[in-house]
N, C-alpha and C positions, 0 to 999 in steps of 0.2 A: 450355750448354757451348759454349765457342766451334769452329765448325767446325775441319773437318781443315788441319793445314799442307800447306805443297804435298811435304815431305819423307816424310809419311806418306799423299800422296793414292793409291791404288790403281794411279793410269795414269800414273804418273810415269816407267816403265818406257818404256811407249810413248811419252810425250810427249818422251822424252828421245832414242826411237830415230828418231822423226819428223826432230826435231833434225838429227839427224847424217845422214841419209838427204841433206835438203835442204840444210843446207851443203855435204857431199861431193859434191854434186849441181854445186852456183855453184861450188867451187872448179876443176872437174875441166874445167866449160866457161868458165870463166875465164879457165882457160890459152887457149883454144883462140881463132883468130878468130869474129867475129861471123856470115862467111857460111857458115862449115863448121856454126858452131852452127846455124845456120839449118836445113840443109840435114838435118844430124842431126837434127832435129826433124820434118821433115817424113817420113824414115823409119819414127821411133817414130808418125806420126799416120796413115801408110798401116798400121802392123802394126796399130795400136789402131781403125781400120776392119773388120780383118776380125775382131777377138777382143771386138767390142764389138756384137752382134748388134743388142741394145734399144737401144743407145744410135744405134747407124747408124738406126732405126728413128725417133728425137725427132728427129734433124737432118733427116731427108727429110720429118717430119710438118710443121715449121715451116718449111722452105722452099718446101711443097706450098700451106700459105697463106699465104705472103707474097707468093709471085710467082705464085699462082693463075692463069691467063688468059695469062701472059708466058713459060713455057718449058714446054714439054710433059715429061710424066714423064721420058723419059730424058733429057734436058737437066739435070733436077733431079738426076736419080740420081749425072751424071757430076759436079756440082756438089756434093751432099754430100759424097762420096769425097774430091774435093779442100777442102773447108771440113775434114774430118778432118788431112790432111795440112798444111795453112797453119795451124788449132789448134793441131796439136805443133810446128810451126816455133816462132808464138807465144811458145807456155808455154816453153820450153824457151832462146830468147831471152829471155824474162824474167828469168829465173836468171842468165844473161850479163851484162845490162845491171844489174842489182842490183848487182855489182863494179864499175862504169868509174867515173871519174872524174868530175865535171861537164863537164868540155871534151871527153870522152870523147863525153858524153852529146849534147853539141850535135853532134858529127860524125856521128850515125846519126840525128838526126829534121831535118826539111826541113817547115817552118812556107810555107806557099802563100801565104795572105792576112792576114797579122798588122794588117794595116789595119784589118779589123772591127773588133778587139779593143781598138787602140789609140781608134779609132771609138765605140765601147760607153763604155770607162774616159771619155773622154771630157764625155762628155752624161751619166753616172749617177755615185753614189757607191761602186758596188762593180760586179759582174761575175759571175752564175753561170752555169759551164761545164758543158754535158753530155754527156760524151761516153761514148758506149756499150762494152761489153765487146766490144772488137773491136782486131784489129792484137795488138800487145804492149800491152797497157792498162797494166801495172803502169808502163812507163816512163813516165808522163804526172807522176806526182809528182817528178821529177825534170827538168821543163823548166822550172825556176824561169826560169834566165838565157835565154828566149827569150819570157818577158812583159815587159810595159814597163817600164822601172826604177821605183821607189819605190813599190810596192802588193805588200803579204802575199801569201801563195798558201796556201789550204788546201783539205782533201779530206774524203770522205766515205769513211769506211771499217767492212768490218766485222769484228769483232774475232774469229781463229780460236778454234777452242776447246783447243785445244793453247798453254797459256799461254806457254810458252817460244818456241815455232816464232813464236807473236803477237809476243812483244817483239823479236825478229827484224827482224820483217817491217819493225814499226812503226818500227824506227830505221833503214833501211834507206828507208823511204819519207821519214822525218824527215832526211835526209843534207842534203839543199840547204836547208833550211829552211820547208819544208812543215806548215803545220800542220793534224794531223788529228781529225778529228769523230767519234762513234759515235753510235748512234741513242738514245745514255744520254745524249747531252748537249742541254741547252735549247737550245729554238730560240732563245730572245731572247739568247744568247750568240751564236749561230752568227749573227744579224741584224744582230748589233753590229760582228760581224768585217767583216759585206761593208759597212756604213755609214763602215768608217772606211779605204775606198778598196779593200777586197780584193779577188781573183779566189777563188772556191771551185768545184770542181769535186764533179760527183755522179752516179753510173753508174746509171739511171734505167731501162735499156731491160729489165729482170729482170721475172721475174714474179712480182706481188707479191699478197697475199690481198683479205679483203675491205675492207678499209678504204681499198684503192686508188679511186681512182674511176675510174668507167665510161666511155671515152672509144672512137675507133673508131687501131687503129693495122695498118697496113698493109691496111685497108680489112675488118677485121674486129673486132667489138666485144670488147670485152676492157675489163679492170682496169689500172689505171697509180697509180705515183705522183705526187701531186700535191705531192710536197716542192719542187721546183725551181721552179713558178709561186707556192709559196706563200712559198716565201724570197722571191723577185723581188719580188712583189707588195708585202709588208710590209716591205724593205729600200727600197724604191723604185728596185733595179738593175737594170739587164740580163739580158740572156740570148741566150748563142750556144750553140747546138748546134756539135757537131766530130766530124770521122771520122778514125781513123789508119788511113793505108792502107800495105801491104806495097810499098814501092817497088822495093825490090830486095834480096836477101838479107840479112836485118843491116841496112834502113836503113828506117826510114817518113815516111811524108808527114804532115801535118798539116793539114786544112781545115777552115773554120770555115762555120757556116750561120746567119743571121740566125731573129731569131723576131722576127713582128710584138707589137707591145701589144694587151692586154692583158695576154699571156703567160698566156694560161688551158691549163688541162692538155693538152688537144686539140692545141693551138697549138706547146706543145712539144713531144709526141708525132709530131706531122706532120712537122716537121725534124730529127727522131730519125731518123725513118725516112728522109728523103732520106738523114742521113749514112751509115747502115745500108746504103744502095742502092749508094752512090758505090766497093763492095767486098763484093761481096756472101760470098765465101770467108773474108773476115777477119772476120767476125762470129763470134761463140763463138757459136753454135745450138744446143750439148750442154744447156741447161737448155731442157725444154716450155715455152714461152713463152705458149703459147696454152689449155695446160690449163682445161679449165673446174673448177671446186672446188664439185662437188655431191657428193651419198650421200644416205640415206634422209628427215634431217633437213632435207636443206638443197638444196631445189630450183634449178633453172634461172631460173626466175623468181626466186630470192634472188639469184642471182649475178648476172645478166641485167638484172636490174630488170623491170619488167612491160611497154615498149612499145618502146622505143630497135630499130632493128634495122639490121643492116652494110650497109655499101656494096658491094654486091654477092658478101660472102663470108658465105652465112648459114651455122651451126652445122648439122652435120648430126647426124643419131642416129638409133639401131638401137632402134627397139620389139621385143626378142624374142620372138614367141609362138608360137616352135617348142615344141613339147610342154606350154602353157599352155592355160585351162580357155579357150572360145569366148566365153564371157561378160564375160572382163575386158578392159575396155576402158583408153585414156590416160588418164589421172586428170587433171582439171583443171588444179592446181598444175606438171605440168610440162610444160604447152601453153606455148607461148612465139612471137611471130611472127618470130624470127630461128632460131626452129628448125625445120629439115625433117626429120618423124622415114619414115626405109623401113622395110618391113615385113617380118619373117625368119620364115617357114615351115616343118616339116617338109617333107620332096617327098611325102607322103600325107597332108596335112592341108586342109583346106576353109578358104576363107578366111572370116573372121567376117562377119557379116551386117553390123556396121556401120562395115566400111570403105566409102569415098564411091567406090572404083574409079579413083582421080587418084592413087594412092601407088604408089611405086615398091614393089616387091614381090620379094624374094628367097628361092628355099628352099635348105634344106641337109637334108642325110641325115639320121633319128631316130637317133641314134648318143650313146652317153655315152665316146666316143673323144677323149680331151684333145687331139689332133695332130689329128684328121678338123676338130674343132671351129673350132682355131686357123685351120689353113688356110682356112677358110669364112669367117672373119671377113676375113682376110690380103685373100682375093681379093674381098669385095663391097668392102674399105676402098679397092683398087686401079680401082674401077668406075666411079668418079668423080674429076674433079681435085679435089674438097677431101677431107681425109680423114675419117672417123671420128671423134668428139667425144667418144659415150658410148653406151654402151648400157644400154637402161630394159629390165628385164621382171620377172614377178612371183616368181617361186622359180624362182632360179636353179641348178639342180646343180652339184656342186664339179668338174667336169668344166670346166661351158662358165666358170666362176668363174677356173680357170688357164689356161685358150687366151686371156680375156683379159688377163690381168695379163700374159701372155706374148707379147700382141700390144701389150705397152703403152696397153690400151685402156681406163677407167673401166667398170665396171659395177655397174649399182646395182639390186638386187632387192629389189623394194617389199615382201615376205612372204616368210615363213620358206616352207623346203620343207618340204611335205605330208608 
């Protein structure tokens, strides 16, 4: 039977009130100028600080290691606050600039060094762009008229799941003649496009599963997409990294960053990260970037690979064996040498006979208090400049199971409770 039409699909109600949400949204700051919109946006990103508890809690986990070593916690703290505030300037500028014009569109961005670019086009047959979820990113599909004359421009997108608000978007991104990708379409289409002179941009800096490869960014090991070195590679073009940065209410700058050849993933993960640095507030940071993607099945060493380890920012984690049996010890499988696991106690328990005495060692109360709990994790995560990774232990109670999901913390318990 052929599936459901979209008239009889279930969520057409809501896909429809989405709809109208987000046009009434562009029209309302459509009218208005671009530095009020601005400015109203940073409003809505200071209320959405204090009413976004978890979420203030991912922007200061990923700012805690990226700049590791470079700004001591309150530094960061005053830094995520205002990355809240510059995000809703952003998003809310986006909805603004979706309505202007293209001439419109050239008076609010300011291109720094278009010399690369024209540099790049130059020496190769096409040009792929990286440039990260930062500044107003949506406006990037619409600088057609500020790349060289006579080369296509197209993007990497992903398609919402709200089919109506999607065709939206998509023609709205398609306005200057932009054409756009999804991850349904063949690469050997998308290789064709950049051989026959194009520029293609791709938002790269997300955090992606395991099929990413293992690279080191911002000095800590992690998973990355290898799309952009592997278009470069087999298209035989370029590759400049770019940052937009907030220049001044309503208007962004535009820099571009060289990547050396071979353009291996690494290669352009490192000039990701300069562009990333060049504005460290305009970076969307609301997505864990640094999440590690374990649970029972699927260790550290799956995710990690077995030897690789950071450049001075290693994964930490919490062995819990506060109110666990003395005999069970780290299991093989998720030793790992880029992990440092501390050790969590009850305050009346013995420590096991086969720690080496080199581990860092914390207790908390015997308590099955979800709040006593949380805070115990809250304050050993704040013990250290990097934060909390995961915590391993073996029957975990449904207690210390929601102080972490509440501290936004993974917790993986190797056995059922007793």
């Amino acid at each position: 039977m052929a599936s459901e039409s979209f008239e009889n699909h279930p969520k057409r109600w809501k896909w429809r009130a989405e709809w109208l949400v987000q046009t009434g949204i562009e029209k309302i700051v459509g009218w208005l100028p671009g530095p009020v919109v601005f400015r109203i946006g940073e409003t809505l990103g200071g209320l959405a600080w204090r009413l976004m508890p978890m979420r203030r809690q991912v922007v200061l986990r990923n700012l805690r290691i990226a700049f590791c070593g470079e700004y001591d916690l309150p530094a960061l703290q005053q830094m995520a606050r205002e990355t809240f505030r510059r995000t809703g300037a952003n998003l809310l500028s986006a909805a603004h600039t979706a309505r202007l014009s293209s001439e419109q569109i050239d008076g609010v961005l300011i291109v720094e060094n278009r010399e690369l670019v024209e540099k790049a086009l130059s020496g190769s047959p096409g040009l792929v762009l990286m440039p990260p979820h930062m500044g107003n990113w949506e406006v990037l599909s619409r600088m057609n008229r500020l790349f060289p004359e006579g080369h296509k421009i197209g993007a990497f997108y992903r398609p919402l799941n709200n089919p109506i608000l999607n065709a939206r978007v998509l023609a709205q991104r398609e306005t200057d003649g932009t054409r756009l990708f999804s991850k349904r379409d063949s690469l050997h289409h998308v290789n064709g496009f950049l051989r026959e002179g194009s520029l293609i941009g791709i938002l790269a800096d997300q955090r992606v599963g395991r099929q990413g490869e293992l690279v080191q960014f911002f000095g800590r090991l992690t998973r990355a997409s290898p799309l952009p070195s592997l278009m470069a590679r087999r298209s035989k073009s370029e590759v400049l990294a770019m940052s937009l940065i907030t220049d001044s209410p309503g208007k962004w700058r535009v820099r571009y960053y060289p990547i050396s050849r071979p353009f291996k993933t690494a290669d352009c993960m490192k000039a990701l990260e300069r562009a990333m640095k060049a504005s460290p507030t305009d970076v969307f940071w609301l997505q864990e970037r640094w999440r590690v993607s374990v649970g029972r099945n699927n260790t550290i060493r799956d995710w990690l690979g077995s030897e690789m380890t950071s450049d001075g920012k290693p994964h930490r984690a919490l062995l819990w064996l506060a109110g666990v049996s003395a005999t069970w010890e780290l299991p093989a499988e998720w030793q790992h040498p880029d992990v440092i696991y501390e050790i969590v106690l009850a305050s009346d328990q013995k420590r096991p006979a086969w720690l080496t005495g080199f581990e860092t060692i914390h207790t908390v109360p015997r308590t099955e208090d979800r709040n006593a709990l949380r805070k115990s994790i809250a304050a050993i995560d704040l013990a250290a400049a990097l934060p909390i990774d995961y915590i391993l232990t073996s029957a975990a109670p449904k207690a210390l199971l929601k102080a972490a999901r509440r501290e936004s913390t993974p917790l993986i318990s190797l056995s059922p409770k007793p």
